[in-house]
C-alpha positions as CSV (number, residue, x, y, z in Angstrom):
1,X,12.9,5.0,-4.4
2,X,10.9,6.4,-7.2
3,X,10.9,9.0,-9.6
4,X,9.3,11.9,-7.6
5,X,6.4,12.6,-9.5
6,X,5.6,8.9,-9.3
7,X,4.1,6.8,-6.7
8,X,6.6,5.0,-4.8
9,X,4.6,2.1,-4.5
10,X,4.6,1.4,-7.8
11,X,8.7,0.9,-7.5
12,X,9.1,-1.2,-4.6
13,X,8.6,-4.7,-3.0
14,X,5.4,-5.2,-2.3
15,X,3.5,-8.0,0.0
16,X,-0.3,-8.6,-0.5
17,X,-2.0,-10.6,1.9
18,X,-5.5,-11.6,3.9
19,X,-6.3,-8.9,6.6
20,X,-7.1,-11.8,8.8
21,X,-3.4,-12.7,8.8
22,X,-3.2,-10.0,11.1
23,X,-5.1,-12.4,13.9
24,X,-8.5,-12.2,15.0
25,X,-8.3,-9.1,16.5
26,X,-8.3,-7.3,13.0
27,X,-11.6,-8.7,12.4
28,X,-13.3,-10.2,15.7
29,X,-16.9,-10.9,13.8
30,X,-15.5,-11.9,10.5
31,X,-17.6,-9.6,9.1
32,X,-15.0,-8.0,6.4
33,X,-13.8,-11.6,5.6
34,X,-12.5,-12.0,2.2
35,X,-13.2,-8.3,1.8
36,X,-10.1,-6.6,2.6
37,X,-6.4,-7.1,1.9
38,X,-3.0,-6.0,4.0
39,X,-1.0,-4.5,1.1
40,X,2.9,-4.1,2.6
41,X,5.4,-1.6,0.9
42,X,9.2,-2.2,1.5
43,X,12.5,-0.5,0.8
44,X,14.5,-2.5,-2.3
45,X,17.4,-1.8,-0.3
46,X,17.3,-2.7,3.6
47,X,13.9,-4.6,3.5
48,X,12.2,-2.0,5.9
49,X,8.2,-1.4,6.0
50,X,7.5,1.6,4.3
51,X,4.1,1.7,4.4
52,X,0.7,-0.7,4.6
53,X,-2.8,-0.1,3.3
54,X,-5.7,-2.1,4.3
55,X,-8.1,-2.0,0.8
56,X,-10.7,-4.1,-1.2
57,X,-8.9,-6.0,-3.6
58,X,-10.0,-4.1,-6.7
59,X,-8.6,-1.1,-5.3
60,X,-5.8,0.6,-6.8
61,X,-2.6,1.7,-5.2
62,X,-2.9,4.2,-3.1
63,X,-0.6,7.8,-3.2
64,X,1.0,7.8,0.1
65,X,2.2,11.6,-0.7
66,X,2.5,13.6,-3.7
67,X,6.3,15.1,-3.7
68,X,5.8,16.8,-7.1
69,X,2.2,18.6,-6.8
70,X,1.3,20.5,-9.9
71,X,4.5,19.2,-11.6
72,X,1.9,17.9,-14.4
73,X,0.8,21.2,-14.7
74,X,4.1,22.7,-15.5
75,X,5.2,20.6,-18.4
């Protein structure tokens, strides 16, 4: 998917949407409307769900794992 010391999110499809579109069960108050956003990761190749994050807009992406730790260190 991605080079391993990078974040894979970076390289793939990715869907950004309202949290709300999740129905009103993700937010029964309303009370984190227009706060948060569903961000969807997919594979390039088969179009399967990787992974999802529900952040503030602003936020950046977030490292799902790190598959290289220290690897900075050692160049």
């Amino acid at each position: 998917l991605a080079p391993v010391e990078e974040n894979f999110k970076e390289w793939v499809p990715e869907r950004r949407r309202p949290i709300g579109d999740l129905g009103p069960q993700a937010d029964p108050f309303g009370v984190g409307r227009g706060r948060f956003e569903l961000r969807e990761y997919y594979c390039p190749g088969c179009g399967a769900l990787l992974a999802t994050d529900a952040v503030e807009p602003d936020e950046p992406v977030v490292w799902e794992l790190d598959l290289a730790p220290g690897m900075e260190a050692a160049e």
